[in-house]
Backbone bond lengths (Angstrom), bond angles and torsions (degrees), N, CA, C in turn:
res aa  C-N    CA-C-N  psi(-1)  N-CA   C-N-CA  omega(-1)  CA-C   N-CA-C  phi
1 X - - - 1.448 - - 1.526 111.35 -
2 X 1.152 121.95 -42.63 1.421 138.09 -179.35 1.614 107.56 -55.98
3 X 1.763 95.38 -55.15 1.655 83.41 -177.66 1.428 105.96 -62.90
4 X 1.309 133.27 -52.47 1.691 146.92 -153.00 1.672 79.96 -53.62
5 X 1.331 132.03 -52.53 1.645 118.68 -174.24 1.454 102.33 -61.17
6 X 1.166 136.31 -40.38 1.713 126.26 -173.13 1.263 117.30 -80.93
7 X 1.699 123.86 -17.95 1.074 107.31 140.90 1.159 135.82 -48.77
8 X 1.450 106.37 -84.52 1.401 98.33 -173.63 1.220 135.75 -54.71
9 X 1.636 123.67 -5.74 1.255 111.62 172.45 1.698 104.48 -79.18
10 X 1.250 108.97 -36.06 2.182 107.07 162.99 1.376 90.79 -31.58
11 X 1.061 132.52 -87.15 0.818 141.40 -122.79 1.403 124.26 -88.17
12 X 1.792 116.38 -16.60 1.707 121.34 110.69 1.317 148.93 -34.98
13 X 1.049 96.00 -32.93 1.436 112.89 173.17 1.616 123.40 -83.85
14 X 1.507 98.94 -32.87 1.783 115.23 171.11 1.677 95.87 -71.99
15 X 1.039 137.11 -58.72 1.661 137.40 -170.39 1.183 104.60 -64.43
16 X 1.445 133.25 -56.04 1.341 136.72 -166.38 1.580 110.11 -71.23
17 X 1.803 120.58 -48.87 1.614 111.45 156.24 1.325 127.34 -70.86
18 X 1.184 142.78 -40.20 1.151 152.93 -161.35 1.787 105.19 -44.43
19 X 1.013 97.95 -53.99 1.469 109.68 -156.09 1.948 91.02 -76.88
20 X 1.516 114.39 -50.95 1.516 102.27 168.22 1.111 126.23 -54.17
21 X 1.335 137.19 0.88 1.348 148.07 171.00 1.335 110.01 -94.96
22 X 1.427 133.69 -54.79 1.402 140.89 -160.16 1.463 92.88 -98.25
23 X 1.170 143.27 -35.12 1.392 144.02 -165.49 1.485 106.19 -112.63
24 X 1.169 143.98 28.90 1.196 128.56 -148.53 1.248 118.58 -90.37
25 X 1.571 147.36 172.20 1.376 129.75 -169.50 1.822 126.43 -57.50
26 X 0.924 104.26 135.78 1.736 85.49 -176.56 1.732 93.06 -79.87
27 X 1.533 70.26 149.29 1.775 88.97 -168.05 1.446 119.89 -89.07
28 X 1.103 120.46 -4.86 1.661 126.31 168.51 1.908 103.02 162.96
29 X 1.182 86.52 153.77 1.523 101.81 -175.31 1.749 107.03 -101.47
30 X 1.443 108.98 -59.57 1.796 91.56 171.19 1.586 108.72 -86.70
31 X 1.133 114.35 156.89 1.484 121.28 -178.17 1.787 102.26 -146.48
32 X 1.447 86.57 164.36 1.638 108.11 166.73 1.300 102.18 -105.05
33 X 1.464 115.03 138.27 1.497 108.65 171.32 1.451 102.40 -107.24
34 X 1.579 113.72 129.85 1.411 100.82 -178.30 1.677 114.01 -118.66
35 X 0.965 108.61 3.45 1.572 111.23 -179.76 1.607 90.23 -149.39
36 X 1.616 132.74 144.08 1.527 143.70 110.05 1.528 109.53 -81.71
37 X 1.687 80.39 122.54 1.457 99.07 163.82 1.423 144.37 -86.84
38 X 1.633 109.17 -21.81 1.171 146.14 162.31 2.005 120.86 -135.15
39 X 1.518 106.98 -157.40 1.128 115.01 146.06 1.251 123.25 -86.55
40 X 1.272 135.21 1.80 1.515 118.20 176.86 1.922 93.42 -156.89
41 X 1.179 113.34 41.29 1.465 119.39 170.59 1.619 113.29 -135.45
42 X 1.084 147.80 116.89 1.128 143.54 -179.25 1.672 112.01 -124.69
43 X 1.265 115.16 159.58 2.168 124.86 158.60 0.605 97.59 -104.69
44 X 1.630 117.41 149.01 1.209 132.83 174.77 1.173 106.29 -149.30
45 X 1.989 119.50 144.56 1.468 121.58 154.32 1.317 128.43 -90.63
46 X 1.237 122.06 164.06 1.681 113.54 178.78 2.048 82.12 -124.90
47 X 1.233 96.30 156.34 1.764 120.68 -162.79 1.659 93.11 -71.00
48 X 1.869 118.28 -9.46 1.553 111.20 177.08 1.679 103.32 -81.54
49 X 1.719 114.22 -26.80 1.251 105.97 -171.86 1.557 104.77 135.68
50 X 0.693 90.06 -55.63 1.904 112.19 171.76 1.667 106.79 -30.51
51 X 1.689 100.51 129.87 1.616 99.51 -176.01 1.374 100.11 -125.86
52 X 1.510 123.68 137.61 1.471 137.73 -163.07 1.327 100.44 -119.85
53 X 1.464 138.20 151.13 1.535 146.35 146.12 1.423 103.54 -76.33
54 X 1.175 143.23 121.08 1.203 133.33 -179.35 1.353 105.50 -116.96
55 X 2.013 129.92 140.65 1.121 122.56 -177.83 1.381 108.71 -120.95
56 X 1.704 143.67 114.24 1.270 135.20 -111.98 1.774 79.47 -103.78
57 X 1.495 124.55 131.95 1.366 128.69 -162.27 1.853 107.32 -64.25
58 X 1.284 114.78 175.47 1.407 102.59 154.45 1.985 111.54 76.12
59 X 0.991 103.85 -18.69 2.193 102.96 -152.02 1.540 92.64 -154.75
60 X 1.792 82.73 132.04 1.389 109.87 -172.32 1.639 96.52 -118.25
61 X 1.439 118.94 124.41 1.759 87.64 161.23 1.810 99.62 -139.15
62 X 1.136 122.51 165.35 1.521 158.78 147.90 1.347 90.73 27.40
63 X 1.395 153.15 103.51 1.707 143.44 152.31 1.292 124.10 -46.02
64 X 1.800 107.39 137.66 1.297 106.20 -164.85 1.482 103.89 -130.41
65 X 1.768 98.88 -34.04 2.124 108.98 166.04 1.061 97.83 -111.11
66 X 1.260 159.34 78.99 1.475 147.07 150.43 1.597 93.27 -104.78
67 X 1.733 91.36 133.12 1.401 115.55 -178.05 1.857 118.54 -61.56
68 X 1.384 96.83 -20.95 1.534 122.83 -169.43 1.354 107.30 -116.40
69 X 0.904 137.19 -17.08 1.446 134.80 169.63 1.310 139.41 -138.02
70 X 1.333 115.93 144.75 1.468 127.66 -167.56 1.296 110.71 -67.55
71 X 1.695 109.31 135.13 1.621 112.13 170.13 1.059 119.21 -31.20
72 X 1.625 115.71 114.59 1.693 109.07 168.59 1.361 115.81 -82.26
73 X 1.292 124.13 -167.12 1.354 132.66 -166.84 1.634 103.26 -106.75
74 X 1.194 110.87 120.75 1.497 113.81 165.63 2.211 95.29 105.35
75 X 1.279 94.38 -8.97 1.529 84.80 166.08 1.371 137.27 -80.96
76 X 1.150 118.97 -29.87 1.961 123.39 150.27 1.367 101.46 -35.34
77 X 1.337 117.30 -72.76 1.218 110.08 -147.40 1.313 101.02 -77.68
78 X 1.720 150.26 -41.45 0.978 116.11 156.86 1.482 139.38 -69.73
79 X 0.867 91.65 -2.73 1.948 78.40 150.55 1.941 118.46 -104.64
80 X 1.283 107.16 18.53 1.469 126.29 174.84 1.725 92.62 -89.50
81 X 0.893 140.57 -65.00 1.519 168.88 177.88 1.470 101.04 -36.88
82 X 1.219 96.05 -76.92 1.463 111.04 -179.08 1.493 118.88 -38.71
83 X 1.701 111.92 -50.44 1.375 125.44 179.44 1.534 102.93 -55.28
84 X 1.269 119.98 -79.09 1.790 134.44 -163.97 1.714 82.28 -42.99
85 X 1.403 134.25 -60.69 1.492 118.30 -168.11 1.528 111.76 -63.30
86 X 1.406 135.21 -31.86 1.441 121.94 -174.54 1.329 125.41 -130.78
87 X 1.298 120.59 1.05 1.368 130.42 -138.42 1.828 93.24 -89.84
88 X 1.163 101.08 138.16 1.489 101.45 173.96 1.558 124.11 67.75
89 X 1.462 102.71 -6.99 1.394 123.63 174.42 1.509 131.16 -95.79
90 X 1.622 126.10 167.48 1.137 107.38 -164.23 1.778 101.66 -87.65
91 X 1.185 152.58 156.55 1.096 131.95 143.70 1.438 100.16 -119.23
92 X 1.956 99.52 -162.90 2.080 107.46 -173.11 1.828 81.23 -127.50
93 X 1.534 93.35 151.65 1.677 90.01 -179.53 1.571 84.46 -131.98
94 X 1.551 116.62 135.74 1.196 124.30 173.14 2.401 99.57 -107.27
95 X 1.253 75.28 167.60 1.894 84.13 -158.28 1.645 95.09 -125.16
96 X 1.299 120.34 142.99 1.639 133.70 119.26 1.019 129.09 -27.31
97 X 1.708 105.27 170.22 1.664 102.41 162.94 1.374 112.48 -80.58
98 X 1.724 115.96 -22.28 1.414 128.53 -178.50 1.568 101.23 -76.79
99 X 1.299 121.96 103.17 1.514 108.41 -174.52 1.835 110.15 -105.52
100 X 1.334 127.37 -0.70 1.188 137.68 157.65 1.639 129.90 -127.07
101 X 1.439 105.77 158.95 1.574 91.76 -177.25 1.274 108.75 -116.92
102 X 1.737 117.00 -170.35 1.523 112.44 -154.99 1.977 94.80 -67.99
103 X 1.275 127.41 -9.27 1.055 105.75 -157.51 2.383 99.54 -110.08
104 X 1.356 88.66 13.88 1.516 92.97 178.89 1.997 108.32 87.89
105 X 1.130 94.67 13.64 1.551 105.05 165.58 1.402 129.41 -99.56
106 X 1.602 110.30 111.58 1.539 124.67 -178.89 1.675 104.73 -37.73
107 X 1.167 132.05 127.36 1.528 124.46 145.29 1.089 117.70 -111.57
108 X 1.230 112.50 137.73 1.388 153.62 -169.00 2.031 131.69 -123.70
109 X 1.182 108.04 127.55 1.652 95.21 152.71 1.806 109.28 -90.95
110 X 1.455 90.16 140.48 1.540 91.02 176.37 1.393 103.90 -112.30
111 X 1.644 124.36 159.56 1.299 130.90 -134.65 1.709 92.12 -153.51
112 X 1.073 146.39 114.06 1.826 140.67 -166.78 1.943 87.55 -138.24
113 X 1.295 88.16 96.80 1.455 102.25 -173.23 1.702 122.98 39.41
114 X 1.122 137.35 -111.83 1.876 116.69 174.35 1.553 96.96 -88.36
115 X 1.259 121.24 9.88 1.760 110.60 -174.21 1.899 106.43 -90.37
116 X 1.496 103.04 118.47 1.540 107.58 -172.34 1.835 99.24 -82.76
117 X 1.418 125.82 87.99 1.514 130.47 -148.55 1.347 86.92 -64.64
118 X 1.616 132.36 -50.38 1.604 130.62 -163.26 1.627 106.42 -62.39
119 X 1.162 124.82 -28.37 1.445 137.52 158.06 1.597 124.21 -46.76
120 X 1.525 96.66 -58.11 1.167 105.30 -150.78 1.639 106.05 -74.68
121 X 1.531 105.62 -32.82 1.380 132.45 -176.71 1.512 94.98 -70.75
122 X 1.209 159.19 -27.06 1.824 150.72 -177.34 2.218 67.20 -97.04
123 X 0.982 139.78 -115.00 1.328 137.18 -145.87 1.109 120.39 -30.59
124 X 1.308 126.28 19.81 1.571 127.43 -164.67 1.846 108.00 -140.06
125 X 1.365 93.46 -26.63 1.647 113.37 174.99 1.695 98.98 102.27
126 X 1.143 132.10 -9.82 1.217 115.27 167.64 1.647 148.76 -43.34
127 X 1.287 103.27 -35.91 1.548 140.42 151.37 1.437 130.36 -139.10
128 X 1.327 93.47 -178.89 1.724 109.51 -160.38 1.509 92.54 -118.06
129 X 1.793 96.12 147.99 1.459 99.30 175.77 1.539 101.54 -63.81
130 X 1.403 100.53 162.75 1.803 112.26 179.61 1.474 103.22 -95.01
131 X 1.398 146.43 74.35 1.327 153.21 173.66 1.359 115.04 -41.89
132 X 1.628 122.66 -43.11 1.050 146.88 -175.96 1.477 102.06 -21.83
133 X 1.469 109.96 -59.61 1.865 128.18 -137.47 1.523 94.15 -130.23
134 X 1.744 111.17 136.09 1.666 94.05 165.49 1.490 103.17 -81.78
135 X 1.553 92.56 163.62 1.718 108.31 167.19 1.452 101.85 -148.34
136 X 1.259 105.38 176.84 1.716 116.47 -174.22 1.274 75.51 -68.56
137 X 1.554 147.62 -103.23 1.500 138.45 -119.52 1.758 104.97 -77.67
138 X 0.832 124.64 31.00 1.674 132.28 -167.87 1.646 92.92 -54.12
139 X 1.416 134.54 -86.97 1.321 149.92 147.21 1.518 120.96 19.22
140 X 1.599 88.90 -77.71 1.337 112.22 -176.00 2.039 114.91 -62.22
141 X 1.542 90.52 -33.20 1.794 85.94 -158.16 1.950 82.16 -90.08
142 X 1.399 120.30 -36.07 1.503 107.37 -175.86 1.804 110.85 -67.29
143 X 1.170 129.62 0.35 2.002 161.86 168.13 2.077 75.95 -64.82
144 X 1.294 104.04 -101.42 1.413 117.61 166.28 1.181 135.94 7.43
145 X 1.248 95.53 -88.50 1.711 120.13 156.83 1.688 102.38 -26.33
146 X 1.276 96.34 -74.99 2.086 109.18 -173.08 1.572 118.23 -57.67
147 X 1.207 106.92 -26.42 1.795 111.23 171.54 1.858 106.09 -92.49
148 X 1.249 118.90 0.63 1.479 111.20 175.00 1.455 95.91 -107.97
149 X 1.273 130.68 -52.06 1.012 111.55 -171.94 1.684 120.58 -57.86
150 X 1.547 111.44 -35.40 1.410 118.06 -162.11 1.546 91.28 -71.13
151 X 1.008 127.38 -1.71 1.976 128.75 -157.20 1.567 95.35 -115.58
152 X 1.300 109.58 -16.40 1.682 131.89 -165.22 1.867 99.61 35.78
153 X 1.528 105.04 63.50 1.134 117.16 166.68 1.581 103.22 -76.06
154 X 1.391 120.87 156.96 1.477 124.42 -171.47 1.630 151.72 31.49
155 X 1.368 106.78 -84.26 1.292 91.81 -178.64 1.813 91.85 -104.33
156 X 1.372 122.22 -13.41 1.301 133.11 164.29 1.833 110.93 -48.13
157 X 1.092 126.51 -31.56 1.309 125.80 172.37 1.565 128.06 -132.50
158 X 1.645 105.19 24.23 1.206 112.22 159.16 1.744 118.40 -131.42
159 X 1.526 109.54 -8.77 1.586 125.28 -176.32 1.783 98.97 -100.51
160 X 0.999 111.47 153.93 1.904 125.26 140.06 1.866 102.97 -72.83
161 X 1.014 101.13 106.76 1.587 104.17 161.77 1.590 123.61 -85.87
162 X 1.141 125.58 133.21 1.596 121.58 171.47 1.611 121.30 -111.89
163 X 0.977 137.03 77.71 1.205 134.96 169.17 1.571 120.81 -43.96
164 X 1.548 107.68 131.38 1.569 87.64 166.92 1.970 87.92 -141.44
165 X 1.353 110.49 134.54 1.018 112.89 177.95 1.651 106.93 62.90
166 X 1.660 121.86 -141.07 1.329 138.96 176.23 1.555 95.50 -85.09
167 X 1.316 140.55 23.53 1.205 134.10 166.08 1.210 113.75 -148.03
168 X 1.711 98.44 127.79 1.278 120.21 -176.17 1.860 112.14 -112.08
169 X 1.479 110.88 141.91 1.457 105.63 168.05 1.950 99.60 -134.79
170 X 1.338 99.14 -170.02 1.556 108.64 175.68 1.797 98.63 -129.55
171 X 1.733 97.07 151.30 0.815 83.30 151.58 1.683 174.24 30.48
172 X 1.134 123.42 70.52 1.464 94.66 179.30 1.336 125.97 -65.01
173 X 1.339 142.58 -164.57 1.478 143.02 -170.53 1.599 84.90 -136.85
174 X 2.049 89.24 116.04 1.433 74.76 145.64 1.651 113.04 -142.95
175 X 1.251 88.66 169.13 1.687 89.16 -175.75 1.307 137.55 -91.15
Protein backbone atom coordinates (compact mmCIF):
# COMPACT_ATOMS: atom_id res chain seq x y z
CA UNK A 1 0.00 0.00 0.00
CA UNK A 2 2.80 2.33 0.94
CA UNK A 3 4.60 1.82 -2.23
CA UNK A 4 1.13 2.18 -4.52
CA UNK A 5 1.07 5.83 -2.43
CA UNK A 6 4.77 6.72 -3.71
CA UNK A 7 3.90 5.97 -6.86
CA UNK A 8 1.41 7.82 -7.59
CA UNK A 9 2.39 10.78 -5.95
CA UNK A 10 5.84 10.35 -8.64
CA UNK A 11 3.73 10.20 -10.71
CA UNK A 12 1.85 13.63 -9.91
CA UNK A 13 4.60 15.16 -9.72
CA UNK A 14 5.98 13.76 -13.29
CA UNK A 15 2.50 15.24 -15.00
CA UNK A 16 2.19 18.29 -12.97
CA UNK A 17 6.26 19.32 -13.66
CA UNK A 18 6.96 17.87 -16.79
CA UNK A 19 4.99 19.94 -18.90
CA UNK A 20 6.47 23.31 -16.92
CA UNK A 21 9.72 22.27 -18.07
CA UNK A 22 9.07 21.22 -21.76
CA UNK A 23 6.24 23.78 -22.25
CA UNK A 24 7.26 26.51 -20.19
CA UNK A 25 6.10 30.23 -20.48
CA UNK A 26 7.46 31.96 -23.47
CA UNK A 27 9.53 34.46 -22.16
CA UNK A 28 9.01 37.54 -24.35
CA UNK A 29 8.10 38.15 -27.85
CA UNK A 30 10.25 41.40 -28.79
CA UNK A 31 13.80 41.05 -27.72
CA UNK A 32 17.27 42.58 -27.94
CA UNK A 33 19.69 40.29 -29.28
CA UNK A 34 22.89 40.88 -27.63
CA UNK A 35 25.34 38.23 -28.37
CA UNK A 36 25.23 35.30 -31.52
CA UNK A 37 26.79 32.52 -30.47
CA UNK A 38 26.69 30.47 -33.49
CA UNK A 39 24.51 30.13 -36.62
CA UNK A 40 21.54 28.87 -34.96
CA UNK A 41 22.27 29.99 -31.16
CA UNK A 42 21.62 33.48 -30.12
CA UNK A 43 21.20 35.96 -26.32
CA UNK A 44 18.67 37.67 -25.92
CA UNK A 45 16.95 40.45 -23.60
CA UNK A 46 13.31 40.84 -22.90
CA UNK A 47 12.45 44.89 -22.00
CA UNK A 48 11.66 43.12 -18.12
CA UNK A 49 15.47 42.41 -17.95
CA UNK A 50 15.40 38.82 -18.24
CA UNK A 51 18.21 37.07 -20.37
CA UNK A 52 17.34 33.81 -22.47
CA UNK A 53 19.86 31.42 -24.62
CA UNK A 54 17.75 31.06 -27.50
CA UNK A 55 18.14 28.01 -30.08
CA UNK A 56 16.68 29.28 -33.56
CA UNK A 57 13.93 26.20 -34.25
CA UNK A 58 13.99 24.11 -37.43
CA UNK A 59 18.18 24.87 -38.53
CA UNK A 60 21.20 23.20 -37.92
CA UNK A 61 24.39 24.82 -39.24
CA UNK A 62 28.37 24.06 -39.42
CA UNK A 63 30.00 23.96 -35.47
CA UNK A 64 32.01 26.60 -34.24
CA UNK A 65 31.89 25.96 -29.91
CA UNK A 66 31.10 22.39 -29.61
CA UNK A 67 32.97 20.94 -26.74
CA UNK A 68 33.30 17.62 -28.87
CA UNK A 69 33.82 18.74 -32.15
CA UNK A 70 36.04 20.23 -34.62
CA UNK A 71 35.26 23.48 -36.54
CA UNK A 72 33.20 22.57 -39.43
CA UNK A 73 33.26 24.23 -42.67
CA UNK A 74 30.84 26.96 -43.46
CA UNK A 75 30.37 27.68 -39.63
CA UNK A 76 32.17 31.22 -39.28
CA UNK A 77 30.46 32.37 -41.84
CA UNK A 78 27.17 31.37 -40.74
CA UNK A 79 27.35 32.71 -37.71
CA UNK A 80 29.22 35.78 -39.63
CA UNK A 81 25.72 36.22 -41.45
CA UNK A 82 23.74 35.73 -38.73
CA UNK A 83 25.47 38.64 -36.70
CA UNK A 84 25.30 41.65 -39.60
CA UNK A 85 21.35 40.34 -39.77
CA UNK A 86 20.50 40.58 -35.89
CA UNK A 87 23.12 41.31 -33.66
CA UNK A 88 22.52 44.08 -31.25
CA UNK A 89 19.15 44.52 -32.76
CA UNK A 90 15.63 44.31 -31.82
CA UNK A 91 13.93 41.23 -33.32
CA UNK A 92 10.08 39.21 -32.57
CA UNK A 93 10.57 35.49 -31.62
CA UNK A 94 7.51 33.38 -32.29
CA UNK A 95 7.37 29.87 -30.07
CA UNK A 96 5.97 26.16 -30.11
CA UNK A 97 4.27 24.23 -27.77
CA UNK A 98 7.90 22.82 -27.02
CA UNK A 99 9.25 26.06 -25.57
CA UNK A 100 12.70 24.61 -24.16
CA UNK A 101 15.25 22.10 -25.08
CA UNK A 102 16.92 19.10 -23.42
CA UNK A 103 19.77 21.41 -22.62
CA UNK A 104 17.53 24.46 -20.94
CA UNK A 105 17.48 26.40 -24.27
CA UNK A 106 14.39 28.59 -25.31
CA UNK A 107 13.40 27.68 -29.03
CA UNK A 108 12.18 30.00 -31.05
CA UNK A 109 11.50 31.28 -34.77
CA UNK A 110 13.13 34.54 -35.05
CA UNK A 111 11.48 37.22 -37.21
CA UNK A 112 14.00 40.76 -38.07
CA UNK A 113 11.22 42.84 -39.35
CA UNK A 114 9.24 40.75 -42.52
CA UNK A 115 12.66 38.67 -42.74
CA UNK A 116 11.73 34.91 -41.44
CA UNK A 117 15.86 34.67 -40.26
CA UNK A 118 15.30 30.59 -39.48
CA UNK A 119 14.14 30.52 -43.20
CA UNK A 120 16.23 32.64 -44.66
CA UNK A 121 19.42 30.97 -43.16
CA UNK A 122 18.40 26.98 -44.84
CA UNK A 123 17.59 29.44 -48.25
CA UNK A 124 20.82 31.05 -48.30
CA UNK A 125 23.02 27.80 -47.64
CA UNK A 126 23.92 28.72 -44.23
CA UNK A 127 22.18 25.79 -42.54
CA UNK A 128 20.46 22.63 -42.88
CA UNK A 129 16.96 21.84 -42.13
CA UNK A 130 16.88 20.17 -38.54
CA UNK A 131 15.10 16.68 -39.59
CA UNK A 132 15.88 15.37 -36.26
CA UNK A 133 12.58 16.99 -34.44
CA UNK A 134 9.08 17.79 -35.96
CA UNK A 135 8.20 21.45 -36.24
CA UNK A 136 5.44 23.41 -37.96
CA UNK A 137 7.92 24.42 -40.97
CA UNK A 138 9.49 20.77 -41.24
CA UNK A 139 8.24 20.58 -45.16
CA UNK A 140 8.71 23.87 -46.05
CA UNK A 141 12.45 24.52 -44.71
CA UNK A 142 13.52 20.66 -46.01
CA UNK A 143 11.61 22.52 -49.85
CA UNK A 144 14.70 24.97 -48.86
CA UNK A 145 17.22 22.85 -47.93
CA UNK A 146 16.63 21.04 -51.70
CA UNK A 147 16.57 24.37 -53.78
CA UNK A 148 19.97 25.55 -51.97
CA UNK A 149 21.68 22.74 -52.25
CA UNK A 150 20.68 21.93 -55.99
CA UNK A 151 21.79 25.91 -56.63
CA UNK A 152 24.90 24.82 -54.35
CA UNK A 153 24.03 28.01 -52.52
CA UNK A 154 26.48 28.22 -49.39
CA UNK A 155 27.95 25.76 -47.52
CA UNK A 156 26.32 23.38 -50.38
CA UNK A 157 28.99 24.74 -52.85
CA UNK A 158 31.84 25.58 -50.81
CA UNK A 159 31.83 22.49 -47.94
CA UNK A 160 31.91 18.45 -48.55
CA UNK A 161 28.59 17.68 -46.94
CA UNK A 162 27.91 14.18 -45.29
CA UNK A 163 24.54 13.15 -44.68
CA UNK A 164 23.72 10.33 -42.55
CA UNK A 165 20.13 9.54 -42.19
CA UNK A 166 17.86 12.99 -41.41
CA UNK A 167 21.23 14.46 -40.35
CA UNK A 168 23.48 16.28 -42.19
CA UNK A 169 26.93 18.06 -41.17
CA UNK A 170 30.07 19.50 -43.22
CA UNK A 171 33.14 18.90 -43.03
CA UNK A 172 35.58 19.72 -40.51
CA UNK A 173 38.32 22.46 -41.30
CA UNK A 174 41.48 21.53 -41.21
CA UNK A 175 44.50 23.36 -41.38
Amino acid sequence: MRDRNLIKVISLLVVFTLPSVLYAKEPCKTVKVFKVIDGDTIKISCKSGDKYVVRLIGIDTPETHHPKKPVQCYGKEAADYLKKRIDNKYVRLKYESQKVDKYGRTLAYVYSGLNFINATMIRKGYAFAYKRFRFKYLQKFTRYESAAQKKKRGLWGKCEVVCEGNVCHTNPITK
